[in-house]
KELUMTI-28316 format. One record per residue (C-alpha): residue number from 0; residue in three letters; x, y, z. Coordinates in Angstrom, 3 decimals, always signed. Layout:
<rs>
{NUM ALA {X Y Z}},
...
</rs>
This chain:
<rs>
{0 UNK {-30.977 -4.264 -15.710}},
{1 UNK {-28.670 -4.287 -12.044}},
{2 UNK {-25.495 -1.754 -12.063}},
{3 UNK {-22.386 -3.052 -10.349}},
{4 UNK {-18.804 -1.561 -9.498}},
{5 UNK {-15.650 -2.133 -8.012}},
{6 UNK {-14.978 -1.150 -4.337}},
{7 UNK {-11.713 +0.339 -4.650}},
{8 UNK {-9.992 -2.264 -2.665}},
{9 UNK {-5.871 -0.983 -2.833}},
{10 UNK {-6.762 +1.118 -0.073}},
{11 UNK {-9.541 -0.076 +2.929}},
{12 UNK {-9.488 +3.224 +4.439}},
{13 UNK {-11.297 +4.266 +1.287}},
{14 UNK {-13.654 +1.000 +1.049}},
{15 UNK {-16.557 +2.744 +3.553}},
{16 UNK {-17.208 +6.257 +2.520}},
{17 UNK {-17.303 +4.353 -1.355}},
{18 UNK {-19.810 +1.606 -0.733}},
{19 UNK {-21.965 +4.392 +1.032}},
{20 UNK {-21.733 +6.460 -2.002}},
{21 UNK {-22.716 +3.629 -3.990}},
{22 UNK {-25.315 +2.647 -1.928}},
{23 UNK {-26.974 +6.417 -1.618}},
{24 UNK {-26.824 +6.348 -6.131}},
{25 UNK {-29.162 +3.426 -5.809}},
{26 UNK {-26.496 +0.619 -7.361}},
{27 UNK {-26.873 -2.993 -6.779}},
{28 UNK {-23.830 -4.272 -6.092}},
{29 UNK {-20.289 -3.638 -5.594}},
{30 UNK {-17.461 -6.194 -5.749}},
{31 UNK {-14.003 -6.958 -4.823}},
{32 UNK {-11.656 -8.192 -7.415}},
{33 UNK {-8.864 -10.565 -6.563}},
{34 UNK {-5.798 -9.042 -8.210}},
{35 UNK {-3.416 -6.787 -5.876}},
{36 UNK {-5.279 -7.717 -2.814}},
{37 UNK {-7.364 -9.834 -0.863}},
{38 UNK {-11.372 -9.702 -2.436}},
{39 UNK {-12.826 -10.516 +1.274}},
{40 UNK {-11.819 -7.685 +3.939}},
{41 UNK {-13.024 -4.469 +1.616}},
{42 UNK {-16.148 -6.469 +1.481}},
{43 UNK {-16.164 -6.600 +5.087}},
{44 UNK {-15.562 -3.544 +5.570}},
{45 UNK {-18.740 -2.235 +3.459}},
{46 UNK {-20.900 -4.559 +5.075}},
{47 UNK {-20.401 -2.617 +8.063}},
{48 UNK {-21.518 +1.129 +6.739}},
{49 UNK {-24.085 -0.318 +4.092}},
{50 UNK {-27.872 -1.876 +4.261}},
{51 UNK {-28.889 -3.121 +1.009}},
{52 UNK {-27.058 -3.427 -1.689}},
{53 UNK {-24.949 -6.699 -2.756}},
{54 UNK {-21.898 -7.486 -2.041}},
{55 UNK {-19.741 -9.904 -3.436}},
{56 UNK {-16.195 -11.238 -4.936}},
{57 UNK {-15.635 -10.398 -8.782}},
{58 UNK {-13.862 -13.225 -8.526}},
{59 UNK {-12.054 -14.801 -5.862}},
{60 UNK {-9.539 -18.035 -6.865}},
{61 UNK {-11.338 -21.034 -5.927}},
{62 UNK {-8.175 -23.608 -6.438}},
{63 UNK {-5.644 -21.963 -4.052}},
{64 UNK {-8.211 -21.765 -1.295}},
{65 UNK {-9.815 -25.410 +0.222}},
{66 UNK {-13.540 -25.364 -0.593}},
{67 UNK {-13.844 -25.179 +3.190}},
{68 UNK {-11.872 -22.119 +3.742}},
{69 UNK {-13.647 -19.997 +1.375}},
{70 UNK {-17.142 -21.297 +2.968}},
{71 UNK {-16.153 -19.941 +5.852}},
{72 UNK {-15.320 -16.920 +4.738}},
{73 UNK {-18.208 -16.411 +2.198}},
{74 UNK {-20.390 -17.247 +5.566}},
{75 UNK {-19.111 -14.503 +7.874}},
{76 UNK {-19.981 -11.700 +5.373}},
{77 UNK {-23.144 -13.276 +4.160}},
{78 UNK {-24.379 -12.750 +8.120}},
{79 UNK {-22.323 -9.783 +8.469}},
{80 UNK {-24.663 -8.460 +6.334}},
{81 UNK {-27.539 -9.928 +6.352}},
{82 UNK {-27.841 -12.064 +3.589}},
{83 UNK {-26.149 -9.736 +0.984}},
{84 UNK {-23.360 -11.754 +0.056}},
{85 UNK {-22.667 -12.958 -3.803}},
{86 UNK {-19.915 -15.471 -3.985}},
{87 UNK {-17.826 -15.052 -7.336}},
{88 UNK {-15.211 -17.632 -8.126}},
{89 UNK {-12.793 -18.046 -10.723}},
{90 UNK {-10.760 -20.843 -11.875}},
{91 UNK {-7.291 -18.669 -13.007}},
{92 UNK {-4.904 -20.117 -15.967}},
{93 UNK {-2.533 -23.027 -15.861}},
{94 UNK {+0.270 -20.448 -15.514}},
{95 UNK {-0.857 -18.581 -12.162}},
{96 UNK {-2.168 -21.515 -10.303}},
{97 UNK {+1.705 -23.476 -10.972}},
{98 UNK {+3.612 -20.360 -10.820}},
{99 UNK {+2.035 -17.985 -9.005}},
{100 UNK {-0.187 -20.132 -6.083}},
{101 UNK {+1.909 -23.118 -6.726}},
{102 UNK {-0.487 -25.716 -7.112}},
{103 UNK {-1.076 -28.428 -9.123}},
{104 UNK {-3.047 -28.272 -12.474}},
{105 UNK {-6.089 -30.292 -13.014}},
{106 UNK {-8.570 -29.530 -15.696}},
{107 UNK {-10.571 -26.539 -13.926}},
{108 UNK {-14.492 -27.781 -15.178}},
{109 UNK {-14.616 -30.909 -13.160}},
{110 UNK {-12.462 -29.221 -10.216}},
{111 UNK {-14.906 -26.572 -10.137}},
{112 UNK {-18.154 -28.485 -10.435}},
{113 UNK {-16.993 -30.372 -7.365}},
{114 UNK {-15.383 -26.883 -5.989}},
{115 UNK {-19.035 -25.415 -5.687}},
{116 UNK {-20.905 -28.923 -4.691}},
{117 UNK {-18.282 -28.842 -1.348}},
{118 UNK {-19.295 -25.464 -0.371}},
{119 UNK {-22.693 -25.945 -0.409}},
{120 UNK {-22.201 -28.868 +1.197}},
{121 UNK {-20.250 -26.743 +3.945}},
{122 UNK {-23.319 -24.119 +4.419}},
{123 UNK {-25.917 -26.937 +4.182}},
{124 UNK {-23.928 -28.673 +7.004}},
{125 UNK {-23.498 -25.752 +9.245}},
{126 UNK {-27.458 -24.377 +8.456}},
{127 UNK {-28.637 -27.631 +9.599}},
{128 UNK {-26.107 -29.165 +12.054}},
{129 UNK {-25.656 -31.673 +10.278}},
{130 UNK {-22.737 -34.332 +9.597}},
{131 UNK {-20.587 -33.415 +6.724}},
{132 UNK {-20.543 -35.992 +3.925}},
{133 UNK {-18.961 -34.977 +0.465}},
{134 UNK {-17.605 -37.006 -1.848}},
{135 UNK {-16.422 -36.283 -4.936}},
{136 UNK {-13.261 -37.003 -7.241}},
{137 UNK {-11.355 -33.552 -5.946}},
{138 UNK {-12.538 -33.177 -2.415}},
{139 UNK {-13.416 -35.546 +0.237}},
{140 UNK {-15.093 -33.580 +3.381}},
{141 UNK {-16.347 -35.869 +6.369}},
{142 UNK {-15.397 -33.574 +9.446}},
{143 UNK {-16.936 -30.766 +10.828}},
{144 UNK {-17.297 -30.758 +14.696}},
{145 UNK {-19.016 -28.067 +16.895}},
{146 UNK {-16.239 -26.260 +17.682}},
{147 UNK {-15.575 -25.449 +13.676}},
{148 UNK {-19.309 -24.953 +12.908}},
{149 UNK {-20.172 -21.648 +12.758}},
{150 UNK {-24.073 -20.751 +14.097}},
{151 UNK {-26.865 -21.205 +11.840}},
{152 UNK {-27.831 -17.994 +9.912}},
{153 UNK {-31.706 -18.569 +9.081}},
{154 UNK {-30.934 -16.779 +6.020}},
{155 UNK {-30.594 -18.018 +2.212}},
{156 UNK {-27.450 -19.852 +1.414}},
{157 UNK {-25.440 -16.991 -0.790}},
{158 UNK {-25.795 -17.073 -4.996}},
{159 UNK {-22.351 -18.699 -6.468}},
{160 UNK {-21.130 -17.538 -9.576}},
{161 UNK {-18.460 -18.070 -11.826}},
{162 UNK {-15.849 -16.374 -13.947}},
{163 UNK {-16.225 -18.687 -17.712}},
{164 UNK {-15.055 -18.072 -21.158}},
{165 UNK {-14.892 -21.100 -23.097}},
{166 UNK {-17.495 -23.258 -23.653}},
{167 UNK {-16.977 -26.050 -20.709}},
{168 UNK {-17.129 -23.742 -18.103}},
{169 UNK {-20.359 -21.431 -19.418}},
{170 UNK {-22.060 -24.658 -19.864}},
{171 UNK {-21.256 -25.600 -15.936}},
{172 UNK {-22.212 -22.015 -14.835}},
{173 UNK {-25.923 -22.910 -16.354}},
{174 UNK {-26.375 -26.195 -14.846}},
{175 UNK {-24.664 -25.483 -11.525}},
{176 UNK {-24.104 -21.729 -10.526}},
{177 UNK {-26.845 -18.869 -9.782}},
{178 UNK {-25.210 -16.905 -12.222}},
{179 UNK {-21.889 -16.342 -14.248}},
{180 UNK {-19.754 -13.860 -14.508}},
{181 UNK {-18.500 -12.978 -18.269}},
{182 UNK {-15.072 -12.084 -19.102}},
{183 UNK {-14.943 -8.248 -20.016}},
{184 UNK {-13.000 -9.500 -23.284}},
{185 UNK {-15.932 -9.784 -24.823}},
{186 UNK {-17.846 -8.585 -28.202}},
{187 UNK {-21.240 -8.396 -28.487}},
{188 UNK {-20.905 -11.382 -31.231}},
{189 UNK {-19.239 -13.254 -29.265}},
{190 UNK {-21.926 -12.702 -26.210}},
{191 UNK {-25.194 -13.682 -28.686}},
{192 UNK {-23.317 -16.207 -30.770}},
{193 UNK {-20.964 -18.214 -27.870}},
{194 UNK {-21.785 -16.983 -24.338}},
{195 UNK {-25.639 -16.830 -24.420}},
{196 UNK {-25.201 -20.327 -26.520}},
{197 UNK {-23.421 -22.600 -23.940}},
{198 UNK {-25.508 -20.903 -21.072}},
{199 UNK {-28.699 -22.077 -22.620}},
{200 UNK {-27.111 -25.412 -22.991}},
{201 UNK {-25.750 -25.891 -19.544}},
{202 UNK {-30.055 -24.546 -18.387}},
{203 UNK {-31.393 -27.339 -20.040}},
{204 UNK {-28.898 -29.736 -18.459}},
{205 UNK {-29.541 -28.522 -15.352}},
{206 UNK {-33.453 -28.053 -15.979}},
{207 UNK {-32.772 -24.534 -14.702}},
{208 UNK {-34.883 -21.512 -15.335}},
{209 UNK {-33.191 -18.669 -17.392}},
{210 UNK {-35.317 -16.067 -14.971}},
{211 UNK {-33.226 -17.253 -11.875}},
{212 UNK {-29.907 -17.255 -13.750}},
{213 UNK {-27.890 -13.841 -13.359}},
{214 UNK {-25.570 -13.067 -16.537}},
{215 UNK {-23.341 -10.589 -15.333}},
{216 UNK {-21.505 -8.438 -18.428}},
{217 UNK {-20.502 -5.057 -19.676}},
{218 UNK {-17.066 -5.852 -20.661}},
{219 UNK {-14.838 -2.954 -21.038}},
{220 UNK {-17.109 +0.623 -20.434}},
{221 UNK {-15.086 +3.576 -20.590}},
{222 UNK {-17.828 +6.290 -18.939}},
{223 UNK {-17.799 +8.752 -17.002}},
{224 UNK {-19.427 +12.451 -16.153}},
{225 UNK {-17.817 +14.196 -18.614}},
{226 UNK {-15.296 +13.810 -22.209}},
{227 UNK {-12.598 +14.312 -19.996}},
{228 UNK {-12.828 +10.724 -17.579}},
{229 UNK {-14.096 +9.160 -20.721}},
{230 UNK {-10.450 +9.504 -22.510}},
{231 UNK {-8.553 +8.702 -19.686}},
{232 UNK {-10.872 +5.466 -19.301}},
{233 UNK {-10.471 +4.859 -22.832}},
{234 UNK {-7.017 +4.824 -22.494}},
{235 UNK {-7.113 +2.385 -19.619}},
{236 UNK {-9.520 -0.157 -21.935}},
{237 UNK {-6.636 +0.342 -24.855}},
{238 UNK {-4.386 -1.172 -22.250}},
{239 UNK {-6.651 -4.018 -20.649}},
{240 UNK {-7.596 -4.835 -24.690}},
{241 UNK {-4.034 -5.753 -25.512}},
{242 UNK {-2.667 -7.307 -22.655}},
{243 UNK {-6.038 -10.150 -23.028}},
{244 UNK {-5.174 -10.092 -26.666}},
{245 UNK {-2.070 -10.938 -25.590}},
{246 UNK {-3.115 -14.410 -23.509}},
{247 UNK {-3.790 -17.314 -25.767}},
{248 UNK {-6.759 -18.209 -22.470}},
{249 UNK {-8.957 -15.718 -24.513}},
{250 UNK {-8.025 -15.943 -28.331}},
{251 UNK {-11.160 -17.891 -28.882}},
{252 UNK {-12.408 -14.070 -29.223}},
{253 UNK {-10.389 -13.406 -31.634}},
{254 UNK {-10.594 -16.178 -33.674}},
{255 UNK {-14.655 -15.665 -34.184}},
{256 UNK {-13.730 -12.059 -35.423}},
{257 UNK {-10.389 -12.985 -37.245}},
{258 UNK {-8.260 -11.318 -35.363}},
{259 UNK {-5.941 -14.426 -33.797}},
{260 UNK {-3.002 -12.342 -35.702}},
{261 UNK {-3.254 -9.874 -33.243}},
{262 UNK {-2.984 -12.096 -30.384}},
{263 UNK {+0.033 -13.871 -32.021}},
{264 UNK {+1.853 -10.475 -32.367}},
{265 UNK {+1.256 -9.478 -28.440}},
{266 UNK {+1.954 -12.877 -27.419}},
{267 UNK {+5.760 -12.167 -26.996}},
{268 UNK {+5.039 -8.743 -25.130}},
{269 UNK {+4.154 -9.711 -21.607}},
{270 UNK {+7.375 -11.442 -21.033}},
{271 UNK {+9.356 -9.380 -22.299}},
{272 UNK {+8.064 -6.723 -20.411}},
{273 UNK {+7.065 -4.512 -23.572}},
{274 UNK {+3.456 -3.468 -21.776}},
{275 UNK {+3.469 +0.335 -22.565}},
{276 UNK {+4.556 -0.829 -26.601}},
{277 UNK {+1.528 -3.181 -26.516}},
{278 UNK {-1.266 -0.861 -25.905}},
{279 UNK {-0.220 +1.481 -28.723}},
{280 UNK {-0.595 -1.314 -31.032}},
{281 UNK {-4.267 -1.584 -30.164}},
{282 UNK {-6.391 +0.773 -33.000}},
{283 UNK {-9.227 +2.683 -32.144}},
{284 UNK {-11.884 +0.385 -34.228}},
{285 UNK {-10.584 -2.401 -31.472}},
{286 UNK {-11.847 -0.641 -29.166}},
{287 UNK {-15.212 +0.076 -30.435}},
{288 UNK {-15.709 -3.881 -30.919}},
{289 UNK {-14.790 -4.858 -27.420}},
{290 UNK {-15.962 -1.816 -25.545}},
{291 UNK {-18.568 +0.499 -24.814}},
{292 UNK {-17.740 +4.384 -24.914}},
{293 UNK {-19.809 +7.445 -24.191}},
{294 UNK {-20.383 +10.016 -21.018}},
{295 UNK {-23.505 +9.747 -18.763}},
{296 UNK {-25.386 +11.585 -20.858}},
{297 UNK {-25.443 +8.878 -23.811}},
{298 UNK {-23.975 +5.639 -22.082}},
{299 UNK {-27.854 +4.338 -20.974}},
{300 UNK {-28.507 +3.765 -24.546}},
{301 UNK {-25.544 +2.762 -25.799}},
{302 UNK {-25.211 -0.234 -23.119}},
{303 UNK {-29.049 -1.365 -24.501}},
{304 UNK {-28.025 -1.422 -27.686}},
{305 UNK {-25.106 -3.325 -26.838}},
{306 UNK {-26.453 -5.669 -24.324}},
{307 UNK {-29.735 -5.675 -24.173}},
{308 UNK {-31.539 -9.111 -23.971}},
{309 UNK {-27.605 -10.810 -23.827}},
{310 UNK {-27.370 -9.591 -20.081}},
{311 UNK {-28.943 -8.448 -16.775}},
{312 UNK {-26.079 -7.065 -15.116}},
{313 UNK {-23.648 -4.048 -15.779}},
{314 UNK {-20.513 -3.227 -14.386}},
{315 UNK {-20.229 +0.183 -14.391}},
{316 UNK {-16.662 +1.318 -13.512}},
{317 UNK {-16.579 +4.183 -11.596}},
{318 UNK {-13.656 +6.416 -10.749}},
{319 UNK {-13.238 +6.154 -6.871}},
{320 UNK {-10.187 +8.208 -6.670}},
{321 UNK {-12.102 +11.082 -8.720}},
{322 UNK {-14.621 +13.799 -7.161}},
{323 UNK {-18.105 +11.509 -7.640}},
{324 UNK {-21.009 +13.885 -8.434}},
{325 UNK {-23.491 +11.706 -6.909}},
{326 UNK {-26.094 +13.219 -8.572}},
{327 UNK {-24.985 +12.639 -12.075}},
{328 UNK {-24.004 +9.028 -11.051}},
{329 UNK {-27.413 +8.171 -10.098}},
{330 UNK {-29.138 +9.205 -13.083}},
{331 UNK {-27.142 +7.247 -15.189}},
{332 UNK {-27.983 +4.092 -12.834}},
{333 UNK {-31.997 +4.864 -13.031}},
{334 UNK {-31.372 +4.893 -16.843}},
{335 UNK {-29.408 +1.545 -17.379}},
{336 UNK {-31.934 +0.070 -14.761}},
{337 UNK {-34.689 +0.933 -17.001}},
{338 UNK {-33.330 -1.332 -19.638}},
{339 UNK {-35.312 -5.168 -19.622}},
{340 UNK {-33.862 -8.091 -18.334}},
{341 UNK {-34.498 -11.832 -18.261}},
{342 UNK {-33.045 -12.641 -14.682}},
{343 UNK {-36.063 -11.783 -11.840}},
{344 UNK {-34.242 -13.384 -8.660}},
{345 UNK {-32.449 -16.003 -7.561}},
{346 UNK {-33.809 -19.752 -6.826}},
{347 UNK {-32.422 -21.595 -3.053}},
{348 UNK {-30.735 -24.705 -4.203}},
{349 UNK {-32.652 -27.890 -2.859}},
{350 UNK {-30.591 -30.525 -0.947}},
{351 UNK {-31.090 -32.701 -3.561}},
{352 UNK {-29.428 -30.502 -6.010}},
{353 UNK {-26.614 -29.985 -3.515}},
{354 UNK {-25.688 -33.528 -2.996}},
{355 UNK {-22.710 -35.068 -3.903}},
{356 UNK {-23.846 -37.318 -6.658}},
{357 UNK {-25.766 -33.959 -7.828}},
{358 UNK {-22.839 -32.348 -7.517}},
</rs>
């Protein structure tokens, strides 16, 4: 099984010293979310100090940006660093792409299907100078001249993921992406029973093999060296549990473990601006469904039993602010590697596959 983290992107002073830390514990990958800041620069900025391990955007909002612009941006860090770039997108909710990017709302499955068929269709065009021709009911893209072509890389075109809860959008991430990336409101239920489900379903659409599919997971892990950084992280999951609970985006959760009455009671919360009062309503036996809690010394196990067969990647949250005994940290990651996974590598997209009418 791979072990991701989060680059601790508030502060890019911070981003180099952490990825090489990171690196030196022998994890995969380390992302950038897109929450407070940009996902893109800290990734930059690791590229720079780091050889081998993956980088990539956990997620980046695909609507807000033209499929063009986040080509090009996906491209200069793929060759930044030599063909280590992941590209994670993410659709948002109704509310944040009106209110908060001001955009219009479209039903995000066929936006993003055609979202991911124009950026290939960007890389393919620049890898091969080659006229750009993509047509499809969101984007039209026939222009690209020299002087907006970036140079040819000679390396793999990056892996494209997406962020997907319900069942549209897993089912796309199987027939289209290189892997998805799972909501961490998540139960293990609802991974075998929903998530694994519509994955499988969107494989066979898009004869895909399951080996060259990446299910990223772990949901909410509250870890850490010692009892101490395991409470306060438990204490942070409390808070992340009841402010999804609170979003009717991810009640189909609930509703498979008959707890929509939750979600109906934190509905009102957010906008009132009740947040501390919301997380005190969460119980500890919430926790224990939708997250994983135990120090180093246990966690290895605990994720296995817990994900094991349902997922190949973790995200292991890691306190960057915190002294990191590097040591510890990389013990823990030769563990959870240890477990077995279904995903080997990823497959390079034909042309064919990246064509419009593919698309």
């Amino acid at each position: 099984m791979r072990v991701i983290t989060q680059l601790p992107h508030h502060d890019l002073r911070k981003v180099q010293t952490f990825a090489q830390i990171t690196e030196q514990a022998g994890l995969d990958g380390i992302v950038a979310l897109e929450n407070q800041h940009n996902p893109y620069l800290p990734l930059v900025a690791a590229a720079l100090v780091t050889n081998k391990i993956q980088l990539g955007t956990a997620v980046a909002m695909a609507f807000p940006r033209s499929p063009t612009i986040t080509a090009m941006a996906a491209w200069d860090i793929h060759a930044a660093s030599n063909g280590r770039f992941y590209l994670g997108l993410g659709s948002q909710v109704k509310a944040h792409n009106e209110r908060r990017y001001g955009i219009a709302w479209t039903p995000p499955e066929p936006r993003m299907r055609d979202y991911i068929g124009a950026t290939r269709a960007v890389w393919q065009a620049w890898e091969d100078q080659s006229p750009l021709n993509y047509q499809s009911e969101n984007y039209s893209l026939t222009l690209m001249t020299p002087n907006f072509s970036p140079e040819p890389t000679g390396l793999p075109k990056p892996p494209i993921a997406i962020a997907a809860v319900g069942p549209s959008m897993l089912r796309l991430a199987g027939e289209k992406c290189d892997g998805v990336r799972l909501h961490p409101f998540s139960t293990k239920r609802y991974l075998a029973e929903v998530s694994n489900v519509e994955l499988e379903r969107g494989l066979e659409r898009g004869q895909r093999k399951r080996e060259n599919f990446e299910i990223v997971a772990g949901g909410f892990i509250a870890t850490g060296p010692d009892e101490e950084s395991v409470a306060k992280m438990r204490e942070y999951v409390r808070f992340r549990i009841a402010f999804y609970c609170s979003t009717k985006a991810y009640w189909d959760v609930l509703r498979l473990h008959d707890l929509e009455a939750m979600g109906e009671k934190l509905n009102p919360y957010p906008r009132a601006g009740r947040w501390d009062e919301m997380a005190a309503l969460i119980p500890d036996e919430l926790i224990d469904l939708f997250a994983v809690v135990g120090t180093y010394d246990t966690i290895a196990d605990q994720l296995e039993e817990r994900y094991g067969g349902l997922a190949d990647t973790i995200y292991l949250p890691i306190q960057a602010d915190a002294d990191i005994n590097q040591d510890k940290l990389a013990k823990v990651v030769e563990k959870i590697q240890r477990i077995p996974c279904k995903f080997t590598g990823y497959a390079e997209w034909t042309s064919a596959e990246q064509s419009p009418a593919n698309a």
